[in-house]
C-alpha positions as CSV (number, residue, x, y, z in Angstrom):
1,X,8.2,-28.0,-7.3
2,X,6.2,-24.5,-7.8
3,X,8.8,-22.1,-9.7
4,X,9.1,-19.3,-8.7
5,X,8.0,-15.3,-10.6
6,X,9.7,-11.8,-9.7
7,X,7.8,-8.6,-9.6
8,X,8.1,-5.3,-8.1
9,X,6.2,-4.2,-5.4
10,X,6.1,-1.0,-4.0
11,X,6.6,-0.1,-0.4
12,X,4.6,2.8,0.0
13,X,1.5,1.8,-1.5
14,X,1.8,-2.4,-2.3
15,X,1.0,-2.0,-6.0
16,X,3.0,-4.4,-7.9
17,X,4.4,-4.5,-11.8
18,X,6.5,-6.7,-13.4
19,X,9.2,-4.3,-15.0
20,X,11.4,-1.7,-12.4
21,X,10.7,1.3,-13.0
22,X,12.2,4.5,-10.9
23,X,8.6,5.7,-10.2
24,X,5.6,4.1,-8.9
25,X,2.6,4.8,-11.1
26,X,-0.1,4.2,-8.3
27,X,0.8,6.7,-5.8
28,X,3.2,8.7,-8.0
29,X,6.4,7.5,-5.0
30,X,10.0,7.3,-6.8
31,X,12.3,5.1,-6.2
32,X,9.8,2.9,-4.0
33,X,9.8,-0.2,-6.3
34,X,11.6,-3.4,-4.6
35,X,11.7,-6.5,-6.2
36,X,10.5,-10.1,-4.5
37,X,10.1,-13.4,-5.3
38,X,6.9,-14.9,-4.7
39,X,5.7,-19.0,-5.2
40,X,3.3,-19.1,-8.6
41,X,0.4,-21.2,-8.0
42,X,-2.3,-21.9,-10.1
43,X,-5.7,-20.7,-8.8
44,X,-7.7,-24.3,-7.9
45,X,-11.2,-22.4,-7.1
46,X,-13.3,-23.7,-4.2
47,X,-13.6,-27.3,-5.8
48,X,-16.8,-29.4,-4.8
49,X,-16.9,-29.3,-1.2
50,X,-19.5,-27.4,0.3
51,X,-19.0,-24.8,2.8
52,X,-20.7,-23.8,6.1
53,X,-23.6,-21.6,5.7
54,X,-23.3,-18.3,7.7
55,X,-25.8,-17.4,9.7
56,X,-27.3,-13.9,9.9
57,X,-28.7,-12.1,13.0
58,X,-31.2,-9.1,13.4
59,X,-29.9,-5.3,14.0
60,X,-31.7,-5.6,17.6
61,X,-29.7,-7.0,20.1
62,X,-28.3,-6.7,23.5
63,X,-25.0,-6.0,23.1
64,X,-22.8,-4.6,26.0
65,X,-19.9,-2.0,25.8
66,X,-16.5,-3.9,25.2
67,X,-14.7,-3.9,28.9
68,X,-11.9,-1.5,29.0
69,X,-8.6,-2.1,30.6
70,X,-7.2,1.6,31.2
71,X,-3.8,2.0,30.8
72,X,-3.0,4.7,33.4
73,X,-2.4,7.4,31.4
74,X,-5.8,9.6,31.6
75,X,-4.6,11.6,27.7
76,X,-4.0,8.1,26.3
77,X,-7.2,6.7,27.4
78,X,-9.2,9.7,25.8
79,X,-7.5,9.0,22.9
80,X,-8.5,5.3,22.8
81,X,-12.4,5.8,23.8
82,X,-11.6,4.9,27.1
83,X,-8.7,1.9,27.6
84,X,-7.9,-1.0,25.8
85,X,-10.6,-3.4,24.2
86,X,-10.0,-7.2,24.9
87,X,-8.7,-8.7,21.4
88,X,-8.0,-5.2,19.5
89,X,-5.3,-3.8,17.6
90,X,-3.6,-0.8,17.7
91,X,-1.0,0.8,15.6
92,X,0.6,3.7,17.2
93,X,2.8,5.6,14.5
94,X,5.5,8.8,14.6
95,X,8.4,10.3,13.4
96,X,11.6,9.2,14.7
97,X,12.4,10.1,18.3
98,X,9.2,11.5,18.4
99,X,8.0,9.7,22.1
100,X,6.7,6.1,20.4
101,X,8.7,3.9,22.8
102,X,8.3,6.2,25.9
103,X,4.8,6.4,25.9
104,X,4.1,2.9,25.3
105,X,6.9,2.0,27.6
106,X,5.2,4.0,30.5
107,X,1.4,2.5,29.4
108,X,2.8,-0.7,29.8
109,X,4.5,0.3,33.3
110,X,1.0,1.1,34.4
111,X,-0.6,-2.2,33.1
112,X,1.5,-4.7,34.4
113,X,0.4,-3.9,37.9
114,X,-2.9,-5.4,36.5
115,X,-1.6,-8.1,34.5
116,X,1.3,-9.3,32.8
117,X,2.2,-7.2,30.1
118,X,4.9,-8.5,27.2
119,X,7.0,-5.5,25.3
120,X,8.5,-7.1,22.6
121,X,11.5,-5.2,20.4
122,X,12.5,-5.6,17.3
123,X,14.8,-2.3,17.2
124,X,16.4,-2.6,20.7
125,X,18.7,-5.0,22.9
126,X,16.5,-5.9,26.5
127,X,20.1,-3.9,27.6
128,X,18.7,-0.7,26.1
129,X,15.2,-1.0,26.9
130,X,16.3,-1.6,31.0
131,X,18.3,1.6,30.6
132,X,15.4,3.7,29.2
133,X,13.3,2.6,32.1
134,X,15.7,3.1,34.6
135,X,15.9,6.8,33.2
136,X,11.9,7.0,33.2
137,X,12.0,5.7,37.1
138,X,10.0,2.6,35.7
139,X,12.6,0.0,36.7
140,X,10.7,-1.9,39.3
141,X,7.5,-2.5,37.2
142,X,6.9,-6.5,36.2
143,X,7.0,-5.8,32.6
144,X,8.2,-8.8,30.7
145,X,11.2,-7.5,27.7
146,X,12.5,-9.6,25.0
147,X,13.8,-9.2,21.9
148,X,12.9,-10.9,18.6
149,X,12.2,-10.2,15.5
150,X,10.8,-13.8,14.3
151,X,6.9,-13.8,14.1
152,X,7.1,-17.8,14.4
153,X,8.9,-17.4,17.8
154,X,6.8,-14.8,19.1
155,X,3.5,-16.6,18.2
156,X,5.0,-19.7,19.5
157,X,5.5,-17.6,22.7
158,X,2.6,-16.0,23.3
159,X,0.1,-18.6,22.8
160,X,2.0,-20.6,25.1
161,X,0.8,-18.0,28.0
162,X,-1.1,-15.4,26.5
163,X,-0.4,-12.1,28.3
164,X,-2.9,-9.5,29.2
165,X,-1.0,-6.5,26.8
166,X,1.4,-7.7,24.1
167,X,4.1,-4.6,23.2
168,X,5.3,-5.1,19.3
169,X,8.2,-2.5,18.5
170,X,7.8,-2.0,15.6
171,X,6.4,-4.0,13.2
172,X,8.8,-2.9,10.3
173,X,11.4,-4.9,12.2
174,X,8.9,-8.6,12.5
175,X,9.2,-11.0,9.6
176,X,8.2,-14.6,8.6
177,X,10.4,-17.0,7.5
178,X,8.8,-18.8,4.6
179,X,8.5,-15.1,3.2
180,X,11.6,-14.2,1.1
181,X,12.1,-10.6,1.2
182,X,13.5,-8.7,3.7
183,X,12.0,-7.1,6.9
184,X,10.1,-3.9,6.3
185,X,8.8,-5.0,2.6
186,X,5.1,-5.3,2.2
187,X,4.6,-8.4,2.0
188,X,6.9,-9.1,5.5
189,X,5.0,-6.1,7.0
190,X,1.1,-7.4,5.4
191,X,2.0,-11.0,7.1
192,X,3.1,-10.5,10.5
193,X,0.7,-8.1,11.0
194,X,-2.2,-10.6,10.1
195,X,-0.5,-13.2,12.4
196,X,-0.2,-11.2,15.3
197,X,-3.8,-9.3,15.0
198,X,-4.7,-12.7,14.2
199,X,-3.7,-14.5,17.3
200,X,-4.5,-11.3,19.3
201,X,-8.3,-11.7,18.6
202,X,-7.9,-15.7,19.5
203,X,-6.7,-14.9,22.5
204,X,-8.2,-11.9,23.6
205,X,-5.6,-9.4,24.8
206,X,-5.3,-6.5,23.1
207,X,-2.0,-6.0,21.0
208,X,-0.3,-2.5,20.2
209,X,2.0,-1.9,16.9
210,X,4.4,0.3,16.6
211,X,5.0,1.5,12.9
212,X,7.4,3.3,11.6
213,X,6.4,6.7,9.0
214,X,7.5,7.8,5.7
215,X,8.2,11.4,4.9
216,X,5.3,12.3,4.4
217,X,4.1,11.2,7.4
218,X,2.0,8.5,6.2
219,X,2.5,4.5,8.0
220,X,5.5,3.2,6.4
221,X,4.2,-0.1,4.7
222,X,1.1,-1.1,2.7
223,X,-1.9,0.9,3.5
224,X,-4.1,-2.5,4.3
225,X,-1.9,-2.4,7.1
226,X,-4.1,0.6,8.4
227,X,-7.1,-1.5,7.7
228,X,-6.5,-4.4,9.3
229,X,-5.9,-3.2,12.8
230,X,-8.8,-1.5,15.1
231,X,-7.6,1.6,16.3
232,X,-5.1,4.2,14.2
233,X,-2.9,6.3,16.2
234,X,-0.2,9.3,15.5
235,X,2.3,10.9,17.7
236,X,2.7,14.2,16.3
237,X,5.1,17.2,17.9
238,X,7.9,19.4,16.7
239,X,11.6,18.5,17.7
240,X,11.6,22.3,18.6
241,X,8.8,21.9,20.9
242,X,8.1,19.8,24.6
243,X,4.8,19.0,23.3
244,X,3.1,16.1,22.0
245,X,0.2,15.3,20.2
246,X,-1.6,12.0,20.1
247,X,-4.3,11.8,17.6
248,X,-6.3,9.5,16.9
249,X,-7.6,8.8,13.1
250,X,-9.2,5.4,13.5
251,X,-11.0,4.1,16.1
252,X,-13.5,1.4,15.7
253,X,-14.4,1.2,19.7
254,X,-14.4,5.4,20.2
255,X,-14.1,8.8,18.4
256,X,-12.2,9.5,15.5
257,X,-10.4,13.0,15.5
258,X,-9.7,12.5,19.4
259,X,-6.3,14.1,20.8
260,X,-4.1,13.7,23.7
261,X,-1.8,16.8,24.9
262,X,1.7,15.0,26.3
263,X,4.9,17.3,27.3
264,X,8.3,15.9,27.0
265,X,10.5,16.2,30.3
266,X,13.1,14.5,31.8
267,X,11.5,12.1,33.7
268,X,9.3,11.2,29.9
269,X,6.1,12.3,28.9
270,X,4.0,13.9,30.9
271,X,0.1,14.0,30.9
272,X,-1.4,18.3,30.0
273,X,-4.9,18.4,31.6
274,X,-5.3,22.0,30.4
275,X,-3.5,22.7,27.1
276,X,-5.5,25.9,26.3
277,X,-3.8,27.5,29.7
278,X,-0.2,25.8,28.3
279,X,0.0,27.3,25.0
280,X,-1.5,30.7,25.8
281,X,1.2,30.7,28.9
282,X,3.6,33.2,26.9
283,X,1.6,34.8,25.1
284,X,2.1,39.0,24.6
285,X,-1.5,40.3,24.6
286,X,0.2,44.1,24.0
287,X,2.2,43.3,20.6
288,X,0.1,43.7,16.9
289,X,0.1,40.4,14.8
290,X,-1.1,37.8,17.7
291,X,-4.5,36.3,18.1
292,X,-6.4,33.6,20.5
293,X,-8.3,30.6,18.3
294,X,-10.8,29.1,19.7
295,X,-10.5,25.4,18.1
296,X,-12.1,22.0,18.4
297,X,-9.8,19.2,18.6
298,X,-12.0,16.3,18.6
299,X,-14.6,16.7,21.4
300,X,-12.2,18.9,23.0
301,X,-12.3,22.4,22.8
302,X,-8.2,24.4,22.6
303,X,-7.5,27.7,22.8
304,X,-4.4,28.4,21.2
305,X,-2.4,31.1,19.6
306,X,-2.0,32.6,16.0
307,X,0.6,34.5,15.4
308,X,1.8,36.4,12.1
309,X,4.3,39.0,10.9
310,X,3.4,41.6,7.5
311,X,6.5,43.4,6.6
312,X,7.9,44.9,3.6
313,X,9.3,42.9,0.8
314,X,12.5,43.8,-0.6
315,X,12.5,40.8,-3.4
316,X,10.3,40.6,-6.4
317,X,8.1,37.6,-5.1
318,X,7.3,38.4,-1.4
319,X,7.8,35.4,0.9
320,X,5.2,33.1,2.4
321,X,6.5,31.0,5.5
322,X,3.1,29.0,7.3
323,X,4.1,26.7,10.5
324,X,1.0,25.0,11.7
325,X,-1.7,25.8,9.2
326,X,-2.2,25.1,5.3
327,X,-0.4,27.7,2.9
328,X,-3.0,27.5,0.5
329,X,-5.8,28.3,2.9
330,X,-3.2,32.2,3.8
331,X,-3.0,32.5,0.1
332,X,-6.9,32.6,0.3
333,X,-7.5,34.4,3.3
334,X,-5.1,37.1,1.9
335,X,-6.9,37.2,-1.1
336,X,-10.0,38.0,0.2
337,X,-8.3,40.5,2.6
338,X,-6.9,42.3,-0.5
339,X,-9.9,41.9,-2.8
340,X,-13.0,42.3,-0.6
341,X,-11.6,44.6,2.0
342,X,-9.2,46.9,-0.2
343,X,-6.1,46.3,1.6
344,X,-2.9,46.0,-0.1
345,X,-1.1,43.0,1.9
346,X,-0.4,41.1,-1.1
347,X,2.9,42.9,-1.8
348,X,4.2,42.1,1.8
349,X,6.4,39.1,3.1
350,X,3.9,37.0,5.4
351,X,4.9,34.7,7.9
352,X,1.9,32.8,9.9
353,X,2.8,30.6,13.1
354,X,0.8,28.7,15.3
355,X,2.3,28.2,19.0
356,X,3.4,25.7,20.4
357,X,4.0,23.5,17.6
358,X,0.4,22.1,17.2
359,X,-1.3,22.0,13.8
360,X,-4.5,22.9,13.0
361,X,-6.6,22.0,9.8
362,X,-10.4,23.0,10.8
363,X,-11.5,26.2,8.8
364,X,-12.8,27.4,11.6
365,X,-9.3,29.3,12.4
366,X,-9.8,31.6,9.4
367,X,-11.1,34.1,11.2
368,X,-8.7,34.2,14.1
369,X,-5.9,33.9,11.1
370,X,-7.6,37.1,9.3
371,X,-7.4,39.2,12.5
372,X,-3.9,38.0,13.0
373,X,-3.0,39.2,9.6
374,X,-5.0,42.6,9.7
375,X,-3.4,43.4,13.4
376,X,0.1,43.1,12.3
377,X,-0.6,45.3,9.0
378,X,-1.8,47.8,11.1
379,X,0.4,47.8,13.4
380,X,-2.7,48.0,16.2
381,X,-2.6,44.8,18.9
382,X,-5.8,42.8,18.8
383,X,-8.4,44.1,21.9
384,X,-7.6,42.7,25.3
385,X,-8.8,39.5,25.9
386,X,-10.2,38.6,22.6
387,X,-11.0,35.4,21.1
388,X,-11.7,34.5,17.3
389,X,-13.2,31.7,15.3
390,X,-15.3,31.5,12.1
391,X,-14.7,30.2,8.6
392,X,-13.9,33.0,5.4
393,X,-15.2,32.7,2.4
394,X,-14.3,34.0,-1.1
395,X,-16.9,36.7,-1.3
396,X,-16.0,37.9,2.6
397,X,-18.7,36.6,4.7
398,X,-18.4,34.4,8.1
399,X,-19.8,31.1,8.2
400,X,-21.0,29.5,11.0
401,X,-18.7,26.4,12.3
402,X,-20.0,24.0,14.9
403,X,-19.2,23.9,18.7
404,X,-19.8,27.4,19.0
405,X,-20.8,26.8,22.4
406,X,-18.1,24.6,23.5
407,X,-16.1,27.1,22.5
408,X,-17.3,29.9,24.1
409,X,-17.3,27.9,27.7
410,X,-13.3,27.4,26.9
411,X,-12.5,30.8,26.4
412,X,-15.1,31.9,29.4
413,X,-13.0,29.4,31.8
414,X,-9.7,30.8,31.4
415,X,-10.9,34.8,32.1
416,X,-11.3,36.0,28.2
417,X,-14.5,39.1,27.9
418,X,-15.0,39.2,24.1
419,X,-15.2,36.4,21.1
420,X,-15.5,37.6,17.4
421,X,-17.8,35.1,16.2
422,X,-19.9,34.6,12.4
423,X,-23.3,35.6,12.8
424,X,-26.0,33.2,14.1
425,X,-28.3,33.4,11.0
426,X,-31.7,31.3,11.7
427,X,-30.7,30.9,15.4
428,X,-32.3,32.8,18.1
429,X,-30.8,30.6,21.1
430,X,-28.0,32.8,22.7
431,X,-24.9,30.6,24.1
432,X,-24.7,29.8,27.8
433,X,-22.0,32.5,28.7
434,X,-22.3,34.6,31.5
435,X,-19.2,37.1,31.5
436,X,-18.1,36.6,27.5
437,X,-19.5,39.3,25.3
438,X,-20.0,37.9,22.2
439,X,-19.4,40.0,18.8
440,X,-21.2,38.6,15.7
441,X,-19.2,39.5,12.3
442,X,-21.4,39.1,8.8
443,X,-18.3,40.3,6.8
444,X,-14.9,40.4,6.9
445,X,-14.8,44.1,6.2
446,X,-16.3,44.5,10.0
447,X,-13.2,42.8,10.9
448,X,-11.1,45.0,9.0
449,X,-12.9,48.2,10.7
450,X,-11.2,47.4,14.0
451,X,-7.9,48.1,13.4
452,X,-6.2,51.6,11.9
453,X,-5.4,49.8,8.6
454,X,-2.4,51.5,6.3
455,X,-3.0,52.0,2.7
């Protein structure tokens, strides 16, 4: 009989070690170390038997586009490049509470009129699952609930009568039986993930994972778990906030970077064709410290709003509070403000918002950030109908960022006149806009010049 050897693997990353320790000294996690049991074998090596030889093809080839099987919901489609691929995986992750279930819950709604769809739950009764589709009006669909946890029995199942979608919620809750640790360990998580992705591609419907997140908003799990599937997704929002963002961060059959705009209501989530129009919908053009971005999300341009507030600091260390943006990229943006343009901001309590919840990493908002921040100093309300996008850097100058175009057509379609944008050096093409006036900035001091500044 093969004994038996105990080591500690972590659940955040996978590493293992033989000795506990409180902190994990591959991705620096404390208190992530969990101890298994696994078989000891001795390696026997690929003995005498000769393998197959593997044939290799050209790079030329006829290949057509994967089919797509569209689930109904136009944001999530955009998301996936288009639908569903035959035989693909997807892992859908999100906070707690976040819209996970509801979304998939009204996808698979949608596909079962086309096929037979299986929503599998680890995490609910069938009892619970009936009640939130009676709440989302989806009663009547043919979608097929059950709930298991066993990855034997669901196998066994589905490759019985394959189904057209398969539904796995969530794949923390699966485990395998000849695997000794507990649900939600690495090892579990690593191994029913393989079998279902596995029997997925043999049987050529497309399987969606639901996976639970750790606080920092990474998959909860190992990170081959990320690896192994086709397609990546996050559900991102604020509990403060009615919207959702999907994003998508893998995506073997489609774009990378993509996002769909959901808003939460009573009767679930519900599709935003025009998010730019939704987040500028309360906006206060007449009061200093707010300021339109002109982002990229993917290959979708969103017009969205920064707000800030300067005030005086009472405390030795003036406050810094950023919602939606990176706090080190204000620190620098102040910086420059203080150093390069000879304004004394640095001595005030800053607080930086973005609206509505979304976040936004591209550098291109430092300009819109910068005007923001100078129009609340000042006291002086950016210009009517004013748009802003370009990237700072340390010595004050705009850079270019790309999309300037797509941009431009964004703001134009929902009735802005001006856009403060870096100077095209090298370019003489001028964008396609008929009614936007556009303002090229070489420095940030130009910027500055705009508003009434207060020493």
């Amino acid at each position: 009989m093969a004994k038996s050897k105990t080591q500690y693997v972590c659940q955040e990353c996978g590493a293992a070690f033989p000795k506990w320790a409180g902190k994990c000294e591959a991705c620096n996690g404390w208190n992530t170390l969990v101890e298994e049991v696994q078989p000891e074998s001795t390696p026997k090596g690929l003995s005498v038997a000769k393998g197959r030889r593997v044939q290799f093809v050209g790079m030329e080839g006829a290949e057509k586009q994967p089919p797509r099987r569209s689930t109904g919901l136009t944001e999530l489609d955009r998301v996936l490049g288009g639908g569903l691929v035959a035989g693909s995986a997807v892992l859908v992750g999100g906070d707690p509470g976040i819209g996970k279930s509801t979304i998939l819950l009204q996808a698979a709604a949608n596909l079962s009129h086309r096929g037979r769809v299986a929503y599998i739950s680890g995490e609910e009764a069938v009892d619970q699952l009936r009640l939130r589709a009676n709440r989302l009006g989806l009663d009547k669909a043919p979608v097929e609930l059950a709930a298991a946890t066993n990855v034997r029995d669901i196998v066994t199942t589905l490759e019985a009568d394959p189904p057209a979608v398969a539904v796995i919620d969530s794949i923390q809750t699966m485990f395998v039986d000849n695997i000794e640790s507990a649900p939600g360990s690495v090892s579990q998580v690593r191994t029913s993930a393989h079998e279902l992705i596995k029997l997925a591609k043999r049987k050529g419907f497309p399987v969606i994972l639901v996976g639970h997140v750790t606080k920092d908003g990474q998959i909860a799990g190992p990170r081959v778990l990320e690896h192994m599937v086709d397609t990546v997704l996050y559900f991102e929002g604020e509990r403060g906030h009615q919207f959702r963002i999907l994003r998508a961060v893998k995506n073997r059959f489609g774009a990378t970077d993509e996002i769909g705009v959901f808003e939460m209501s009573d009767a679930g989530l519900v599709e935003v064709a025009n998010p730019s129009a939704l987040f500028l919908a309360e906006r206060d053009a007449q009061v200093s410290g707010s300021a339109v971005f002109a982002g990229m999300e993917g290959t979708r341009p969103m017009l969205l709003e920064v707000q800030a507030l300067v005030s005086p600091s009472t405390l030795g260390t003036p406050r810094r509070a950023v919602v939606g943006w990176d706090s080190a990229r204000l620190a620098m943006v102040m910086a420059v403000i203080e150093t390069r343009c000879g304004l004394a901001i640095g001595a005030n309590d800053v607080y930086l918002n973005v609206a509505g919840g979304l976040k936004v990493t591209e550098p291109a908002a430092d300009l819109a950030v910068a005007a923001a921040l100078l129009s609340s100093f000042s006291g002086e309300p950016v210009p009517m109908g004013s748009v802003f996008f370009g990237e700072v850097g340390l010595s004050g100058e705009i850079r270019q960022v790309s999309h300037t175009d797509g941009r431009l057509k964004e703001a134009e379609k929902l009735g802005f006149e001006r856009a403060y944008v870096p100077k095209r050096r090298g370019k003489t093409t001028k964008p396609d806009a008929q009614v936007l006036k556009t303002n090229e900035i070489g420095h940030l001091a130009e910027l500055a010049q705009l508003f009434e500044t207060k020493n």
